[in-house]
ZAPA-173091 format. One record per residue: residue in one letter; x, y, z of N, C-alpha, C in turn. Coordinates in steps of 0.02 Angstrom, whole numbers, plus 50000, padded with zeros to 5 digits. Example, Ala and Ser with C-alpha at 12.3 -4.5 7.8 and 13.67 -1.06 7.14 Angstrom:
% ZAPA-173091
A506604971650390506154977550390506604983550390/S506424988850354506844994750357506455000250394/
END
This chain:
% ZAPA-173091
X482495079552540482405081052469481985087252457/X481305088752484481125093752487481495101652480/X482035100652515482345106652503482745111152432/X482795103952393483035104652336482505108352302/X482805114652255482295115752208482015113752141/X481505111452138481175108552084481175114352022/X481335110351962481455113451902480955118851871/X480295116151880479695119351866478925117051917/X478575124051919477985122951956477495118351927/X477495116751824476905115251793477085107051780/X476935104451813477095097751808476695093751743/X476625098651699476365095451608476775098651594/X477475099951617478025103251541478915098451591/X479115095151554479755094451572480185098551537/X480615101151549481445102551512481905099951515/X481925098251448482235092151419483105095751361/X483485092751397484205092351356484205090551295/X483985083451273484065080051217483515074451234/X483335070951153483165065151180483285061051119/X483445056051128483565052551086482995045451067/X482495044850990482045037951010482145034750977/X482815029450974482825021250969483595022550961/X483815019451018484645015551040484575011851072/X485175005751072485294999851119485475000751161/X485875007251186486285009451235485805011751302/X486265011251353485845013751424485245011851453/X485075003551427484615000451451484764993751413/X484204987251437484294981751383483534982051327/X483664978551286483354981651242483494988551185/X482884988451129483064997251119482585001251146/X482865006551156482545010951212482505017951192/X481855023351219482035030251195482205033151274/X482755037451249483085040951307482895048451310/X482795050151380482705054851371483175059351436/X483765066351423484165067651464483775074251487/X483535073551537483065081451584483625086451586/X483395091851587483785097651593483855099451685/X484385100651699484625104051769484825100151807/X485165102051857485675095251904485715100751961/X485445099152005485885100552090486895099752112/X486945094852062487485092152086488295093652031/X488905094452075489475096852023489895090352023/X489895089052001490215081251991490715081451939/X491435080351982491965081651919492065076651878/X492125078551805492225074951745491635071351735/X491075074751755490185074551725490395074251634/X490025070951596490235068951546489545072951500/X488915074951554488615076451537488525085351557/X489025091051537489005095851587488455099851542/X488215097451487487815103151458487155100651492/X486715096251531486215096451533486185099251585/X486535104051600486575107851669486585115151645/X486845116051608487225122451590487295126651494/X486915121651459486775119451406486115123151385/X485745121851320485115124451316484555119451323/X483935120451328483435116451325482935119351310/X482605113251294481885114951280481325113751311/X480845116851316480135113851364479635110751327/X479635104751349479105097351307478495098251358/X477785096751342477285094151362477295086551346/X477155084851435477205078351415476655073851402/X476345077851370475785071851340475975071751266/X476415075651217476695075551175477105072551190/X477495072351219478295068551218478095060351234/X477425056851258477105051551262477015051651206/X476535053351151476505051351099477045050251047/X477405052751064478365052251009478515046251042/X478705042651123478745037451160478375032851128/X477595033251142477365027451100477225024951023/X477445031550989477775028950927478235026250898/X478805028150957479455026150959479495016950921/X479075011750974478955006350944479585003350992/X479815006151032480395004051077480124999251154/X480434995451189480324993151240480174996351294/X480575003651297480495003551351480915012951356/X480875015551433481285022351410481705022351459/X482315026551463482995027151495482895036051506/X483055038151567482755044151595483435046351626/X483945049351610484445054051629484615057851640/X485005064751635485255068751641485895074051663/X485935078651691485315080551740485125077651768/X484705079051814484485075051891483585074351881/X483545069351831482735067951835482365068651890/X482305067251952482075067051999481855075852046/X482065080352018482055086152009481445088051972/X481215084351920480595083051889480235078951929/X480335076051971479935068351967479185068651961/X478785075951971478295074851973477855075351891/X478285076451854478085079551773478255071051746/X478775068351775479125061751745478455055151780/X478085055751829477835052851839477025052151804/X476945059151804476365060251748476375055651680/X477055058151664477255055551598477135048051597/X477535043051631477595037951633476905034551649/X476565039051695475905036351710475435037551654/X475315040951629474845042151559475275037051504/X475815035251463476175030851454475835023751470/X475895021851525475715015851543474905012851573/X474635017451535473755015551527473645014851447/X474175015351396474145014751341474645007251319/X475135007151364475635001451339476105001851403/X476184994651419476674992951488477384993651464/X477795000251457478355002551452478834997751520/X479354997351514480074997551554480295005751549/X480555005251629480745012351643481465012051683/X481955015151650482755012751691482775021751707/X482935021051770483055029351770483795031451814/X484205036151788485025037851826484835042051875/X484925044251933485125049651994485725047452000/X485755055552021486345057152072486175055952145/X485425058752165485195055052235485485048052258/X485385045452307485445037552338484585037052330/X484335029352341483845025752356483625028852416/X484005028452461483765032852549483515041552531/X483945045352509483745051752485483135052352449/X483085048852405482515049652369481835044452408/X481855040952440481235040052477481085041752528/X481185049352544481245055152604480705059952589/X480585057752498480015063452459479665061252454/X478945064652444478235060752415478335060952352/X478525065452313478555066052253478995060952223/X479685059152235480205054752225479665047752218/X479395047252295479375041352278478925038252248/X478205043952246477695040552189478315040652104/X478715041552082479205041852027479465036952037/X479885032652083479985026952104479415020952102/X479015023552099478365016352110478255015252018/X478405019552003478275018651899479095015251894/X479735013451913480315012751891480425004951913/X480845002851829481094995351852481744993751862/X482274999351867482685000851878483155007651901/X483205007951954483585012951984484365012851972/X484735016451963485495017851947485665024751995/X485995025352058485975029352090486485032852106/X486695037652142487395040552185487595044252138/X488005049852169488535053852114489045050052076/X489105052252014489835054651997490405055152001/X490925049752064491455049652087491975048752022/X492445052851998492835052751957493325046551970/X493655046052045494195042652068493865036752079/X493265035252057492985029752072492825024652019/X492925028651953492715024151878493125018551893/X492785014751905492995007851874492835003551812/X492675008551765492435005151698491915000351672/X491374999251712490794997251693490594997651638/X490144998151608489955000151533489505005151544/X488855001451597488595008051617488305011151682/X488965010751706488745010551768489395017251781/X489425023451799489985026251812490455026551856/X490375023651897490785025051963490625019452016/X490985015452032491095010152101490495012752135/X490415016552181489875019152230489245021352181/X489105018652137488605021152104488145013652100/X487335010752111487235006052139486555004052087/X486504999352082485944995452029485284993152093/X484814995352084484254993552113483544991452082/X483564984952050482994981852029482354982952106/X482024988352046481404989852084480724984852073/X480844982252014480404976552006480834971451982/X480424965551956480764960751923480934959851849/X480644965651812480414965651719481294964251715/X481764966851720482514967251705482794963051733/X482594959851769483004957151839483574952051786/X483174947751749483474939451738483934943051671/X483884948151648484244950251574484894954951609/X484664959751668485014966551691485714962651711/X485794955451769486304953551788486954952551720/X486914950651674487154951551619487544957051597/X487024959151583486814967151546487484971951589/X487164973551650487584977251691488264973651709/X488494969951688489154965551730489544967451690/X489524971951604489794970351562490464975951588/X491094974351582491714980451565491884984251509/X491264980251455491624983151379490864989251387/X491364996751377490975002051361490745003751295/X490255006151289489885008351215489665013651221/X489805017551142489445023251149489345023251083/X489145029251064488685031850985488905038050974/X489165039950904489345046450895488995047950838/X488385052050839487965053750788487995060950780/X488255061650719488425065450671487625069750624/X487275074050638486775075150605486975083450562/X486535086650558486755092750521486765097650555/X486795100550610486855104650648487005102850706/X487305097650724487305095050787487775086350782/X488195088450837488485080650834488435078150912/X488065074750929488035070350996488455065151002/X488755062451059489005057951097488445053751150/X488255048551128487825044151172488365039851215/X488065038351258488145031951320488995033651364/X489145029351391489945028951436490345027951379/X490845031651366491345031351308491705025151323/X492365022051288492835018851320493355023651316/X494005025751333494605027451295494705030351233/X494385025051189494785026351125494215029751088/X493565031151110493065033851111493015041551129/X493145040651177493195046551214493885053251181/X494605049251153494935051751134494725053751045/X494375050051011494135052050951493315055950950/X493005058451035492655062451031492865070251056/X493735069051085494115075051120494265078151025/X494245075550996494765078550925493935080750889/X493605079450884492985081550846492725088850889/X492625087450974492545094550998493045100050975/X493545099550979494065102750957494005105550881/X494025102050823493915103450761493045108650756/X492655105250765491985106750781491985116250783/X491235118050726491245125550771490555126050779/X490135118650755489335118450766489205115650856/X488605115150839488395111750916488595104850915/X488905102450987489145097051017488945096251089/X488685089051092488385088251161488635082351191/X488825081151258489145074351281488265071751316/X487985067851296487695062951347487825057351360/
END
């Protein structure tokens, strides 16, 4: 892991894609999400290609804690982009976070569990997480989870906070997503289904403002 390059040297600023604070989607509970900017990885029919290639912005995260714990949410959902690329700004975060209020933390890689505990950095980021969601992106591999993308992609209860709700939660086939419509901007939240996905292909198309898939 080491060899990968890390997003930034100042581990009090993440760059951040989007974030979204209070949905049901991409965790149990409501949750504030937040999608990191930059990805190592090309993964065809990435649903998310702007947090790679897209714009962003740079958050201090002792601000972006205080929007979190206003939020009034359970817990946060950490995506992207390849969080773990951060992990050392994301661990700050979560760690200042949780001397104020015992958050739930679900976080996506593209890494495996093995890859990422190869780092020091990874894995103090791993010791704050109650759920790991891991592996690339396999297109030929969707098997329609709700949120889970791809067959080879793997659920790892790092603690127990999710355990007795997540078996549920994660088993589901019916996909959900969110299409929020604001004034300069129309987002796509969570795993589309089909008929989702085909009434967010006709809006990019029409569209001449900003549009983002997360």
């Amino acid at each position: 892991m080491n060899v990968y390059k890390r997003m930034s040297e100042d581990s009090s600023i993440l760059m951040i894609s989007h974030t979204e604070k209070n949905t049901e989607l991409l965790g149990p509970y409501r949750r504030f999400v937040i999608w990191v900017y930059g990805c190592c990885f090309d993964c065809e029919g990435c649903l998310a290609e702007n947090t790679k290639n897209g714009t962003y912005t740079e958050k201090n995260i002792y601000e972006l804690a205080e929007e979190i714990l206003c939020s009034g949410t359970e817990g946060i959902t950490i995506s992207g982009g390849e969080p773990f690329l951060q992990a050392e700004s994301l661990f700050r975060l979560i760690e200042y976070i949780k001397t104020v209020k015992n958050i739930g933390v679900i976080i996506y890689s593209g890494f495996t569990l093995e890859e990422l505990s190869e780092d020091e950095s990874c894995k103090k980021l791993l010791s704050v997480t109650d759920i790991l969601i891991d592996g690339r992106y396999i297109k030929e591999l969707d098997d329609g989870r709700a949120y889970i993308g791809s067959s080879n992609q793997r659920l790892h209860y790092l603690s127990d906070r999710y355990r007795s709700i997540g078996e549920e939660y994660y088993s589901s086939y019916k996909r959900r997503a969110e299409i929020k419509i604001n004034l300069n901007e129309i987002v796509l939240i969570g795993v589309p289904s089909k008929n989702v996905l085909d009434v967010w292909k006709k809006l990019k198309e029409k569209s001449g403002g900003n549009i983002s898939d997360f």
